[in-house]
Backbone as a ProteinNet text record, in pm:
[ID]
protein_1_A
[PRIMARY]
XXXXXXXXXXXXXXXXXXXXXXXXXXXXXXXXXXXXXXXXXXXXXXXXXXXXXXXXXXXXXXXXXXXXXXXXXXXXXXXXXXXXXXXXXXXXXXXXXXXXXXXXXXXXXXXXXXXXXXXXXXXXXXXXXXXXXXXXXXXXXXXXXXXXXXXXXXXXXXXXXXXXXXXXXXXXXXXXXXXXXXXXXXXXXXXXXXXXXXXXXXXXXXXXXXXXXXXXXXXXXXXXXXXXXXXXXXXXXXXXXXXXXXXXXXXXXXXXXXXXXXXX
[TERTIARY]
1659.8	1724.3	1622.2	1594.7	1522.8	1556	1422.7	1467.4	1483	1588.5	1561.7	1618.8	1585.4	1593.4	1448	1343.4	1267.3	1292.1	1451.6	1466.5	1511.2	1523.5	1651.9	1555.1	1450.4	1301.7	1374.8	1310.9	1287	1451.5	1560.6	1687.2	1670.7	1644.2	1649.8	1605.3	1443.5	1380.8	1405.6	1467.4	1503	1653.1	1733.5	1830.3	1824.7	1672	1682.4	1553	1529.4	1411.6	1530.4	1665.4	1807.7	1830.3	1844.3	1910.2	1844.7	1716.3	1596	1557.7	1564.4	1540.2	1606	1710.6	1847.2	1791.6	1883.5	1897	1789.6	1682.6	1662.4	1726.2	1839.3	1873.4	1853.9	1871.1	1842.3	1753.9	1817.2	1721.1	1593.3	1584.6	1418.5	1487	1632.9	1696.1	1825.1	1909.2	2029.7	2018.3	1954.3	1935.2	1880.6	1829	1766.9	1857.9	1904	1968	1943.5	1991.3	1908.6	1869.7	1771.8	1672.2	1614.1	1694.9	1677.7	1573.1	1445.9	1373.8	1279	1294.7	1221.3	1074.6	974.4	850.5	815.6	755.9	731.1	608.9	515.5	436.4	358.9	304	326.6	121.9	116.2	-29.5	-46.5	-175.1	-159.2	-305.9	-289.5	-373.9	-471.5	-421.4	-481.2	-511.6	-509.3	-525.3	-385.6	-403.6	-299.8	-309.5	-341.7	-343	-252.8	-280.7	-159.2	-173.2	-250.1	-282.8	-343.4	-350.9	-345.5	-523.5	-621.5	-532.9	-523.1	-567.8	-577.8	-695.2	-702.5	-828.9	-843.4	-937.8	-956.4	-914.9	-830.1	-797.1	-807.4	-875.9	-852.7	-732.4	-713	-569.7	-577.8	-456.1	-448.3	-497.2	-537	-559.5	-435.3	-433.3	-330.6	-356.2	-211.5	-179	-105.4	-106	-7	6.8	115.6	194.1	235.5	235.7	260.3	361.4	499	547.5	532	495.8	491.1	589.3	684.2	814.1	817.8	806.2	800.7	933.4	976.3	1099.3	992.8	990.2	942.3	1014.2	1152	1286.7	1264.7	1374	1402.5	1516.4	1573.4	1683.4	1661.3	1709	1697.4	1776.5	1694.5	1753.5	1826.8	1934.3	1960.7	2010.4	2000.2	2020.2	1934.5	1844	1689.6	1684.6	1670.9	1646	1532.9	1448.8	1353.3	1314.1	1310.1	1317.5	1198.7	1205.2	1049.5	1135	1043.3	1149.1	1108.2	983.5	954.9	928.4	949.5	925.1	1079.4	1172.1	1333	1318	1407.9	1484.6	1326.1	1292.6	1224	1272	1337.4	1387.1	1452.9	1460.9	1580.9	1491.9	1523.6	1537.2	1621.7	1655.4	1807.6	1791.6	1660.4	1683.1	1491	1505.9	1369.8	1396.1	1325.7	1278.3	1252.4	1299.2	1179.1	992.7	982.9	811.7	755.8	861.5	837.2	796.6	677.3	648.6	695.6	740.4	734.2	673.6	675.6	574.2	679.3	681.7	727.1	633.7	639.6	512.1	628.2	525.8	594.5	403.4	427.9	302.1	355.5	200.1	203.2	102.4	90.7	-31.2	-72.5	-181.4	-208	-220.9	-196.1	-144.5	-255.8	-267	-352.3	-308.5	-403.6	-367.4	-315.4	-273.3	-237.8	-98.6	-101.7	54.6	89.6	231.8	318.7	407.4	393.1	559	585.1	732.6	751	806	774.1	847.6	934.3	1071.3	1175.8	1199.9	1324.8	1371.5	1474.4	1552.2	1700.3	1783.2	1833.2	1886.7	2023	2139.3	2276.5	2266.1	2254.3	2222.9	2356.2	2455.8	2618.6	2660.1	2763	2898.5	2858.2	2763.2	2738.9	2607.4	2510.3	2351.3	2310.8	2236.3	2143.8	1992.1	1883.2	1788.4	1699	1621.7	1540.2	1397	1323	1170.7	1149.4	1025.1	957.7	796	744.4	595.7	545.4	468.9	444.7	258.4	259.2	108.1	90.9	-91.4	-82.7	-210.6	-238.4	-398.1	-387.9	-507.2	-571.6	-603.7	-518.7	-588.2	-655.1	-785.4	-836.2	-888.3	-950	-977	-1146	-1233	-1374.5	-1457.1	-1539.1	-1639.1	-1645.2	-1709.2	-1753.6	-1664.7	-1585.5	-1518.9	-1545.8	-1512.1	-1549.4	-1433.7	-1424.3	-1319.6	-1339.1	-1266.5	-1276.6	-1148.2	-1071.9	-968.6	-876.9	-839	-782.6	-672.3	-562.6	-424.5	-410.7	-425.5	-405	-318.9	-167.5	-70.3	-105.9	-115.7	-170.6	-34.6	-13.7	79.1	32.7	123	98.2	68.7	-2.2	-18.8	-53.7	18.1	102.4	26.4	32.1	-30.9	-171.8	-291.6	-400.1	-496.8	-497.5	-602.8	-759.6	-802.6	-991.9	-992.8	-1106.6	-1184.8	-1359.3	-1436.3	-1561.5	-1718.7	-1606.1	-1680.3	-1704.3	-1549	-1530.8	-1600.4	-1605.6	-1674.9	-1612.8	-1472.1	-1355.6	-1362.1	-1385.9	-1411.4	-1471.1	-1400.5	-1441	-1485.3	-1606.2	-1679.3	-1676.9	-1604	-1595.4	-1636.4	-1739.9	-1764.8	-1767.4	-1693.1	-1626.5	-1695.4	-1731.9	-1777.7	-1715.6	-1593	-1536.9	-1538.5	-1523.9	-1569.3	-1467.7	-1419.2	-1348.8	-1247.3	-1418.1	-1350.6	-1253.4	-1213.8	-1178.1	-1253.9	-1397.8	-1467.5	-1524.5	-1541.8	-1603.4	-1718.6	-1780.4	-1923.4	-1863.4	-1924.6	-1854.7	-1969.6	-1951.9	-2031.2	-1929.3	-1909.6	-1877.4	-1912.8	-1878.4	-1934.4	-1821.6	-1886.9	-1807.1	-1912.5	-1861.7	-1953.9	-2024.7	-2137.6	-2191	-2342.5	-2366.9	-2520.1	-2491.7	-2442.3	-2453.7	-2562.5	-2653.1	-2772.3	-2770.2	-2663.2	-2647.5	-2604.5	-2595.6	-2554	-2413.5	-2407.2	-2224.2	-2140.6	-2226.2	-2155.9	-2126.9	-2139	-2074.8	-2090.3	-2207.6	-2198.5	-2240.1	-2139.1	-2130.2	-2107.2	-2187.9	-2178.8	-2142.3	-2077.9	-2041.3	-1990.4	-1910.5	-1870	-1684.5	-1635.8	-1499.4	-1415.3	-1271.5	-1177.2	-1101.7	-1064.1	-959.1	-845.1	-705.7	-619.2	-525.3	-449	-365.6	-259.8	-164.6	-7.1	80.2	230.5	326.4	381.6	389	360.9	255.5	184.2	59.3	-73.6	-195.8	-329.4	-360.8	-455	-504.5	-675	-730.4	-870.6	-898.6	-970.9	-970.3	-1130.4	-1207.9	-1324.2	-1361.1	-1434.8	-1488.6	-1590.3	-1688.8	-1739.1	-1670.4	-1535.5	-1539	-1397.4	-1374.8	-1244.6	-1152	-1085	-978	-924	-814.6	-731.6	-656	-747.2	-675	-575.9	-414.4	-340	-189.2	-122.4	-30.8	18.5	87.9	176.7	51.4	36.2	-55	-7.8	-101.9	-84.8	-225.2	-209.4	-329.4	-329.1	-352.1	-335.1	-473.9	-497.3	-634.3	-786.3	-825	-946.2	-929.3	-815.7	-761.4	-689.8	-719.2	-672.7	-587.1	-462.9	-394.4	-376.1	-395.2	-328.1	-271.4	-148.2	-55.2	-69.3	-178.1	-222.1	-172.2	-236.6	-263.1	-392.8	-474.7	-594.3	-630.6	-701.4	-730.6	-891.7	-871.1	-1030.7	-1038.6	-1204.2	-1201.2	-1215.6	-1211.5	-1235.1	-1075.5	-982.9	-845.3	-799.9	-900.3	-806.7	-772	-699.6	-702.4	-551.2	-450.1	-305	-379.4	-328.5	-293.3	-262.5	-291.8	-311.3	-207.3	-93.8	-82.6	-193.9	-252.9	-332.1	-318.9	-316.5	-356	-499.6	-519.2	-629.7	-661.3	-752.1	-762.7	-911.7	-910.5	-1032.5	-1020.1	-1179.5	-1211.2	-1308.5	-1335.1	-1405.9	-1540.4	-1627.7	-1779.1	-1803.2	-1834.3	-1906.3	-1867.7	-1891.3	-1777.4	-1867.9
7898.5	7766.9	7659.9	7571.8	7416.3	7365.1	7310.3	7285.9	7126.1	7056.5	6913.2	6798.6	6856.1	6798.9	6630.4	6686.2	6525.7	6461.9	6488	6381.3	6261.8	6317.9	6203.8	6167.6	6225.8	6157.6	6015.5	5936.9	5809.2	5716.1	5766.1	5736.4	5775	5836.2	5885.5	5785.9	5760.7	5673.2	5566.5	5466.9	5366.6	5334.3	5474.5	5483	5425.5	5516.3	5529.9	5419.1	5351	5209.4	5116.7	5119.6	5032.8	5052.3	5144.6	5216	5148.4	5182.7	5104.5	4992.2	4925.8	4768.6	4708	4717.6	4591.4	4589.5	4430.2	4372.2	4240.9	4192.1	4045.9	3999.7	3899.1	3786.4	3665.1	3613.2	3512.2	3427.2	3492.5	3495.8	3589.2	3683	3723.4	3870.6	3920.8	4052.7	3998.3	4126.4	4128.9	4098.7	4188.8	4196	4094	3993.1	3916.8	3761	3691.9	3589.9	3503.4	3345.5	3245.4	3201.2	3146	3069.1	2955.3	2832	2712	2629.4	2593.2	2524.1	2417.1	2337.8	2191.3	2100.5	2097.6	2027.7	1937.7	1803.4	1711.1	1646.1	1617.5	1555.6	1442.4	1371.8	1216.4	1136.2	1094.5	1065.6	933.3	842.2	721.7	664	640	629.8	765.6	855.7	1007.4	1058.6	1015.6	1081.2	1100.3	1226.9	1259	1229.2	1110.9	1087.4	1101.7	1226.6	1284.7	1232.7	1176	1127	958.8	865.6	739.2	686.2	639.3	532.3	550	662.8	646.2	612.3	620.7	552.4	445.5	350.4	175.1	154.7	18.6	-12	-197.1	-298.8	-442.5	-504.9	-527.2	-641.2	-731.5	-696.4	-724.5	-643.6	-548.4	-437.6	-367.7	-314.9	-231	-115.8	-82.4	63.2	143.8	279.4	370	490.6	475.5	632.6	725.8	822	895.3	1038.8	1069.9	1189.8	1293.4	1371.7	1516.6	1601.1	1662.2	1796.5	1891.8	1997.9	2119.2	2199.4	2290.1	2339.6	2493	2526.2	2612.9	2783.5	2761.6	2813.6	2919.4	3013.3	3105.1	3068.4	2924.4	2900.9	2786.6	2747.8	2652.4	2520.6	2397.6	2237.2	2162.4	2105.8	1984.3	1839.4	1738.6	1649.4	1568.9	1605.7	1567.9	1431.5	1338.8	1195.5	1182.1	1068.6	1074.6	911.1	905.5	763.6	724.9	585.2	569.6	450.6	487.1	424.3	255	252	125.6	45	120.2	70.9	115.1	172.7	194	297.7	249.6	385.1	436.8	583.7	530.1	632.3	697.3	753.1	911.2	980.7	1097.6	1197.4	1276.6	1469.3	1513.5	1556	1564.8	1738.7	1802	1964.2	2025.1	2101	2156	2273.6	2353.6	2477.5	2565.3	2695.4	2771.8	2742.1	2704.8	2693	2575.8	2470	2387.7	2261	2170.5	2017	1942.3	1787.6	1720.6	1593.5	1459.4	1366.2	1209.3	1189.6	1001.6	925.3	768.9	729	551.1	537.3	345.8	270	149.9	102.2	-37.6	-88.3	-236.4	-292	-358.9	-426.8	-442.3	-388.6	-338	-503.8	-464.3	-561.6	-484.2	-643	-581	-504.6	-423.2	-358.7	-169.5	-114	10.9	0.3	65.6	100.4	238.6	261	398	348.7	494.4	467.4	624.3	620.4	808.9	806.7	922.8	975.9	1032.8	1075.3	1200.2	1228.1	1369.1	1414.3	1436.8	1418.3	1499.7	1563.4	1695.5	1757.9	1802.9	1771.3	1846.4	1972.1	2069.1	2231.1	2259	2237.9	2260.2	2181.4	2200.4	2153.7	2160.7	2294.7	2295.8	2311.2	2292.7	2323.6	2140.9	2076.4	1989.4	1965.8	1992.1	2005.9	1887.4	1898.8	1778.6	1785.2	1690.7	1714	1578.5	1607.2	1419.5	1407.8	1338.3	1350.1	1191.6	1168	1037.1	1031.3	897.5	833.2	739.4	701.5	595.3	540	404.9	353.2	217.4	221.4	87.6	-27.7	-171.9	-280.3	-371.7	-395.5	-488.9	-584.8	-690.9	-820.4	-848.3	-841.2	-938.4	-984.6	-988.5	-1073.7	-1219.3	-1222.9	-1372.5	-1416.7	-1592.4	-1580	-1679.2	-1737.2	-1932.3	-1986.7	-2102.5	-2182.4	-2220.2	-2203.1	-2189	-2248.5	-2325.9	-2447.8	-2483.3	-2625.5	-2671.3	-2778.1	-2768.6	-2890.1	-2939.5	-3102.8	-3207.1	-3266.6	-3297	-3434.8	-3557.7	-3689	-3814.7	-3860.8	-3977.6	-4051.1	-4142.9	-4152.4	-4255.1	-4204.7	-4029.8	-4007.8	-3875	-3830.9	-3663.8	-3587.8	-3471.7	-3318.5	-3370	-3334.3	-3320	-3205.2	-3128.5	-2995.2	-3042.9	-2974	-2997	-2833.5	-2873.4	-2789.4	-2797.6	-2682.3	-2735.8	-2838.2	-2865.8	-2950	-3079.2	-3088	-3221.9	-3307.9	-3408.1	-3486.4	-3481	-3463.1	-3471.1	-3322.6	-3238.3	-3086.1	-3090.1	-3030.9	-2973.9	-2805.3	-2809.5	-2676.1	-2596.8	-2468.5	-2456.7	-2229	-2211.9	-2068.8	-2052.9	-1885.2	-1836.2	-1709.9	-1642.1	-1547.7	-1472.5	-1354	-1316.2	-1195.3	-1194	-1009.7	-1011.6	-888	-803.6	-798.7	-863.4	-869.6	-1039	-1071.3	-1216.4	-1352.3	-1312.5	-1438	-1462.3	-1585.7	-1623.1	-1742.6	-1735.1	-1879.5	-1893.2	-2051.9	-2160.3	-2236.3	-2298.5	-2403.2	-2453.9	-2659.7	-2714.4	-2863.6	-2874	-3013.3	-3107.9	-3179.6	-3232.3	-3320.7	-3284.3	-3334.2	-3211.8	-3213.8	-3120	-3090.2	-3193.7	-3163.8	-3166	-3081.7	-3072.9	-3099.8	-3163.9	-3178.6	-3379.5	-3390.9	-3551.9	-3609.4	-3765.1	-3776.3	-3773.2	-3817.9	-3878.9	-3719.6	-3606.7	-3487.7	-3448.8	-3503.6	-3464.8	-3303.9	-3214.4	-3114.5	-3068	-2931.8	-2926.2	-2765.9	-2680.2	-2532.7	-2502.2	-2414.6	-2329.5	-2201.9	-2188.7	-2068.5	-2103	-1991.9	-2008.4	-1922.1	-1904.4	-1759.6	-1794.8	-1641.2	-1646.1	-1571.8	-1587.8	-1418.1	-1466.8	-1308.4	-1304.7	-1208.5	-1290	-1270.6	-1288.1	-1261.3	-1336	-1405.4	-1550	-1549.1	-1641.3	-1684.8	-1759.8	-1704.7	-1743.2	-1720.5	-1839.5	-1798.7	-1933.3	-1928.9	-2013.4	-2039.1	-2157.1	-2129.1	-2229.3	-2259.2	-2375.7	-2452.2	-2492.2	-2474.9	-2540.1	-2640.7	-2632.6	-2724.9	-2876.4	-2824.5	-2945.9	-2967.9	-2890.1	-2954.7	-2940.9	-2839.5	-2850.5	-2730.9	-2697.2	-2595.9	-2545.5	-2463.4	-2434.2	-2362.7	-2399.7	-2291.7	-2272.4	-2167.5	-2235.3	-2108.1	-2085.8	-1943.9	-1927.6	-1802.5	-1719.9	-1663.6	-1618.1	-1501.4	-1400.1	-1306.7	-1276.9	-1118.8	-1130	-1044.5	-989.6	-873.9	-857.8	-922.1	-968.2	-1067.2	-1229.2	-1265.3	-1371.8	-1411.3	-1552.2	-1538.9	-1646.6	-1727.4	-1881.1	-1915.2	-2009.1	-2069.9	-2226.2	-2238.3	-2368.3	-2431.3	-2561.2	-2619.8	-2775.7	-2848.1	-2978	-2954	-3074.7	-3137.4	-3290.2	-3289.7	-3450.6	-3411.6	-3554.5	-3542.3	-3683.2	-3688.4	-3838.2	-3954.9	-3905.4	-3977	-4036.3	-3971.5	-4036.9	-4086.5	-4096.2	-4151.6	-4069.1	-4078.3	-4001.8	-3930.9	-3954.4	-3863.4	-3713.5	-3621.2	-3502.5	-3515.8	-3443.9	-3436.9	-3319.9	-3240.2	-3140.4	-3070.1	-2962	-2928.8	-2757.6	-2689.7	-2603.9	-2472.9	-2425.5	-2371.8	-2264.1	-2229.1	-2083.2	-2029.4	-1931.7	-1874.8	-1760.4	-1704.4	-1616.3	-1522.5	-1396.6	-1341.5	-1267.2	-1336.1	-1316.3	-1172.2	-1175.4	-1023.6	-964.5	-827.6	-760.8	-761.4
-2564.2	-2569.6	-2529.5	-2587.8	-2594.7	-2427.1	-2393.2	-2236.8	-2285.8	-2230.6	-2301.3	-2188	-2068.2	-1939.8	-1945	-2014.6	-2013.2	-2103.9	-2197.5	-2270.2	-2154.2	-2027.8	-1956.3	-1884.4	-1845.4	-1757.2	-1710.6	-1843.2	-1853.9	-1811	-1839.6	-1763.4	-1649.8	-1611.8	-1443.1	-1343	-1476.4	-1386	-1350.8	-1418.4	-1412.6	-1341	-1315.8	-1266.9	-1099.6	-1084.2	-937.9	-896	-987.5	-981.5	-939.9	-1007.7	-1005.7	-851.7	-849.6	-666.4	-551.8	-607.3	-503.4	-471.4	-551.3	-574.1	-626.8	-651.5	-675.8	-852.2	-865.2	-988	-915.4	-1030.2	-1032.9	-1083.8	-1139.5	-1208.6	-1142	-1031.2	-1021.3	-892.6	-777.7	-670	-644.7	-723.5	-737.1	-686.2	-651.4	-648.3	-564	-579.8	-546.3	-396.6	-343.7	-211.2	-104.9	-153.6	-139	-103.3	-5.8	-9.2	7.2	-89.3	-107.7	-2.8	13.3	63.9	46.5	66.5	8.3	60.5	28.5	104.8	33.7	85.6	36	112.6	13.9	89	56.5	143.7	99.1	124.9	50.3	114	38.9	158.3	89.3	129.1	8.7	-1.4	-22.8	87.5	21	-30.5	-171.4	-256.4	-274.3	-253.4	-335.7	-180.6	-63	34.1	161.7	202.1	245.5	437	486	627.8	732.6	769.2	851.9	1015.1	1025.8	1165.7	1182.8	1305.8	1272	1296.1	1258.7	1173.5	1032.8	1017.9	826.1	763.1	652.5	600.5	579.5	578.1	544.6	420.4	385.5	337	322.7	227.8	274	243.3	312.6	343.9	207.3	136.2	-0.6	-151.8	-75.8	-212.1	-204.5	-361.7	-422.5	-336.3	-267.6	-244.6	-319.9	-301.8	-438.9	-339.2	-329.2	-241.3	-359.1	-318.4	-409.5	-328.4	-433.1	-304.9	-387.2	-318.3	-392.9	-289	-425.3	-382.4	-456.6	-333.6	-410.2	-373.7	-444.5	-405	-383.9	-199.2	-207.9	-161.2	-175.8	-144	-263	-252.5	-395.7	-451.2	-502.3	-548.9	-591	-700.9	-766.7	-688	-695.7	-615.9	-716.4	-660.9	-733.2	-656.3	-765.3	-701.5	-558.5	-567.6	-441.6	-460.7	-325.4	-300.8	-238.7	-271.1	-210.6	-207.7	-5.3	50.4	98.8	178.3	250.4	365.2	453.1	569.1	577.4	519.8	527.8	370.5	224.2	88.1	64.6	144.6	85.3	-11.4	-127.5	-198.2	-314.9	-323.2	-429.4	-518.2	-537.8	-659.1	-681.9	-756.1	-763.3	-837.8	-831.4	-892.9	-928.7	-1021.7	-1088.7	-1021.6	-1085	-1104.9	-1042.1	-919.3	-919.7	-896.9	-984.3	-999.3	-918.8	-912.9	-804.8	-820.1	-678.3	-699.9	-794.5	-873.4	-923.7	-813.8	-876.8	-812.9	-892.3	-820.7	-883.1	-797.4	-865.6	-843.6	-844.5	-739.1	-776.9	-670.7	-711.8	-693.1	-645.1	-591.4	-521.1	-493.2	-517.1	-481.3	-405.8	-371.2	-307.1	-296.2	-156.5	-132.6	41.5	56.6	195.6	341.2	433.6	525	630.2	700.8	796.1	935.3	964.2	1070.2	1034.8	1141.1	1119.5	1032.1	924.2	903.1	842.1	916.3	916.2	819.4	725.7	652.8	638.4	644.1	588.6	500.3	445.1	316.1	335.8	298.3	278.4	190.7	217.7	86.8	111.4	120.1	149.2	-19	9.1	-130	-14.7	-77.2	-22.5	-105.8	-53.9	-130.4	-140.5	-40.2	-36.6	67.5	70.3	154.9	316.3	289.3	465.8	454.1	410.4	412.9	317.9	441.8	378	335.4	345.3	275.3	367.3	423.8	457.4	527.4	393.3	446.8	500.4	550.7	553.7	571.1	579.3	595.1	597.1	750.4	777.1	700.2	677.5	586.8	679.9	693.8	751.7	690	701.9	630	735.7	703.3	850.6	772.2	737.8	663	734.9	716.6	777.2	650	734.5	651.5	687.7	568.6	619.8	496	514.1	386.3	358.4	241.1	240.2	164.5	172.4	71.8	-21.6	-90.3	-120.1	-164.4	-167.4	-195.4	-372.6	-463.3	-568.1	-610	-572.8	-591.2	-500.5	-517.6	-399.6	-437.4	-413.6	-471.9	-342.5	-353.8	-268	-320.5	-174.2	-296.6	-171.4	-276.5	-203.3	-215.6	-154.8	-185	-261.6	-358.8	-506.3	-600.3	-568.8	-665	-719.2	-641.7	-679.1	-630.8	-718.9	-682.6	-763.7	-679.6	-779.5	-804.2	-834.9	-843.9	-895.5	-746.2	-794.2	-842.8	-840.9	-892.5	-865	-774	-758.8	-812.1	-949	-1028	-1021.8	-897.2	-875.4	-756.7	-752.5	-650.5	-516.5	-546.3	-453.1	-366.3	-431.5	-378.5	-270.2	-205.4	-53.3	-53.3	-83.9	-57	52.5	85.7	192	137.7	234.5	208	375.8	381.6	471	512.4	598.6	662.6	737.7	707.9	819.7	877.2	974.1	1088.5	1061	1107.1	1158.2	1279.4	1371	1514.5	1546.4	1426	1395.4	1460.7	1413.1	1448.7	1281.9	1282.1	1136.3	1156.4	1072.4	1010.1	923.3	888.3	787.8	761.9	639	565.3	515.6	515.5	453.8	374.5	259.5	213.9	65	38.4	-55.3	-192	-316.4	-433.3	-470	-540.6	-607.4	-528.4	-427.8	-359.4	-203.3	-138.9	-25.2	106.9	43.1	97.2	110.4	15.3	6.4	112.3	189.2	313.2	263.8	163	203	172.2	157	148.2	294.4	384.1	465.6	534.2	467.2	546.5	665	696.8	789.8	807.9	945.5	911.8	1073.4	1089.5	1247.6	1192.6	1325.9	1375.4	1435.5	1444	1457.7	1508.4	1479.5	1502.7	1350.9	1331.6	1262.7	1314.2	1223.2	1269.7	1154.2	1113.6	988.8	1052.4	1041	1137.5	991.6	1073.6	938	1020.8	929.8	777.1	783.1	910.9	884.6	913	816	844.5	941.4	984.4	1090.9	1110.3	1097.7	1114	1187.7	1327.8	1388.3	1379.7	1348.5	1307.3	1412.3	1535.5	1655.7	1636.1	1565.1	1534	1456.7	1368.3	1299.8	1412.1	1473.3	1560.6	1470	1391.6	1268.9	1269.6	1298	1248.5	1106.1	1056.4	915	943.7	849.9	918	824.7	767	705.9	679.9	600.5	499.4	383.2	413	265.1	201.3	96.2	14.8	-39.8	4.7	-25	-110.8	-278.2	-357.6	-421.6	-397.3	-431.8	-370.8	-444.2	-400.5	-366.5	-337.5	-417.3	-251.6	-168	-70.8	-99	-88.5	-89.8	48	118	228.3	216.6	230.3	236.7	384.8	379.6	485.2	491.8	622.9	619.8	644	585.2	649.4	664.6	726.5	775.9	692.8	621.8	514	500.9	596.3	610.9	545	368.9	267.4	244.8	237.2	236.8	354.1	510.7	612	677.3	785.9	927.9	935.2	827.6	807.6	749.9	757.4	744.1	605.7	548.3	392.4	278.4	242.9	254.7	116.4	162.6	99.5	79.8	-56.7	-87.5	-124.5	-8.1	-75.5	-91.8	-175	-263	-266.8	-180.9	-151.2	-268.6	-285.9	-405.2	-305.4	-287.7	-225.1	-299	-234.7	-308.3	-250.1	-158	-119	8	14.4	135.2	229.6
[MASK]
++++++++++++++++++++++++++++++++++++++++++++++++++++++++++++++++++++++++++++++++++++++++++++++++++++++++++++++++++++++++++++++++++++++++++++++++++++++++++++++++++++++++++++++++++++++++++++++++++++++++++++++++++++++++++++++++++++++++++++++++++++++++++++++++++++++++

């Protein structure tokens, strides 16, 4: 009689591969119980500064956070939020994967001094299990370099808003030098030859500081406080001032001005 016991070998085997190690379908085996877990971590401008102060950054350059989530659990996520304690809401995850990343991103514009912001994540996994990562960023903005004055809106009375421009005679040339440690040098003049008498120039040393919502530059030599609400986007500084300019007379002037930054 035919021995035909290794027709079933290969059933056997798999019988008792079943016995041993469960079913995979969905958590990676039967035996195995979910494990929901969520990571987050949060980078600013491609670096991940987990401690203070961060890397340099100038006060008024583009920042770009970026969150990275991974679902590093054995069960599939849904519904993932993801906040910032100091940029608010920044956006959703409908569905992450086992072992899947994903990527959302918020930007701005850097401020001086140290700054903290965190990231989270919160996913409601169920009714009784919530989900929650977070991960703090930090970058250091400071302010320095040279800057120049590259336009300026004066309103007179009688006769409105007027915008120079260094071309003009009326232009008040003013290039800026600033540390760090908020001390600055100055050069100033007016017309196109600074070397002329009636240009009026004039060069020192000073303080500055950049608070909200005013910059402030105080001029010891000329005795003048620059000082007002800024804006400062990129390379590009605005300050909303008065000045006393002794060609119009001894009132306070309101004056706009707009520094351009030559070199760091």
């Amino acid at each position: 009689m035919k021995n035909v016991s290794h027709y079933y070998r290969p059933f056997l085997t798999i019988f008792f591969f079943i016995l041993i190690h469960g079913c995979d379908w969905k958590n990676g085996s039967e035996s195995e119980s979910p494990n929901p877990v969520i990571q987050l971590t949060k980078y600013t401008n491609s670096v991940n500064n987990v401690t203070p102060p961060g890397q340099k950054i100038q006060a008024g350059q583009h920042v770009k956070w970026t969150y990275e989530i991974t679902n590093t659990g054995n069960t599939q996520l849904q519904n993932i939020h993801i906040t910032d304690d100091r940029e608010g809401y920044i956006g959703a995850i409908d569905t992450l994967s086992i072992g899947e990343t994903k990527i959302l991103a918020d930007s701005g514009y850097a401020i001086i001094g140290t700054y903290t912001n965190i990231g989270r994540a919160v996913c409601a996994y169920d009714e009784n299990d919530t989900l929650k990562a977070e991960d703090p960023d930090f970058y250091n903005g400071y302010f320095g370099g040279t800057w120049k004055a590259s336009k300026e809106v004066i309103i007179l009375t009688g006769f409105g808003q007027i915008t120079l421009t260094p071309q003009s005679e009326m232009f008040l040339h003013m290039i800026f030098s600033f540390e760090e440690n908020g001390t600055l040098t100055y050069e100033s003049w007016t017309g196109s030859d600074k070397t002329a008498e009636e240009a009026g120039y004039e060069s020192g040393s000073g303080t500055w500081s950049m608070g909200v919502p005013d910059f402030s530059m105080s001029l010891e030599e000329d005795d003048q406080i620059i000082e007002g609400p800024y804006s400062l986007i990129e390379n590009t500084l605005v300050i909303n001032t008065t000045l006393i300019i002794d060609s119009f007379g001894s009132d306070p002037i309101p004056f706009e001005m707009t520094l351009t930054k030559v070199e760091d």
